[in-house]
Residue, then its C-alpha position, 0 to 999 in steps of 0.5 A: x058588141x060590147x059586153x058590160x060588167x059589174x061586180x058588187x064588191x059590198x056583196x062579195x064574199x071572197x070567194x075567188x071564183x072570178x079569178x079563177x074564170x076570168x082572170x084578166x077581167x078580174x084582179x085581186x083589190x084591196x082587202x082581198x075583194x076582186x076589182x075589175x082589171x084596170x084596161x076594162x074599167x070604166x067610171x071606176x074599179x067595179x065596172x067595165x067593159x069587155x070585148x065578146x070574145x070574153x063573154x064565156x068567161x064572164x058568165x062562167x064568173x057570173x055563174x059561179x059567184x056564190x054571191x051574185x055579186x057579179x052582172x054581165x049584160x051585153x048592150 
């Protein structure tokens, strides 16, 4: 099943937690925001999908985002 991300970049505050939880789903853009990686991405920068087997990490990106900035559902 696969597991949808987004990230609201207008929200982000930089804090990098993503990153660090999720560091190949979450990549560094422009201006220091995160984006998604580009082998995630679909319909642009700031979703994607990704398999299950990185659903525990970004949650704990989604979790730990002092933001919100980051949603992750699975369809």
């Amino acid at each position: 099943m696969p597991v949808k991300v987004k990230i609201d970049r207008s929200k982000c505050v930089v804090a990098h937690f993503c990153l660090f939880y999720a560091p190949t789903v979450f990549i560094p853009g422009d201006g220091g925001k995160p984006v998604i990686s580009p082998e995630y991405a679909s319909g642009g920068m700031e979703e994607g999908y990704v398999p299950e087997e990185l659903y525990d990490q970004v949650k704990e990106a989604e979790r730990h985002c002092p933001s919100r900035a980051i949603k992750v559902y699975r369809e």
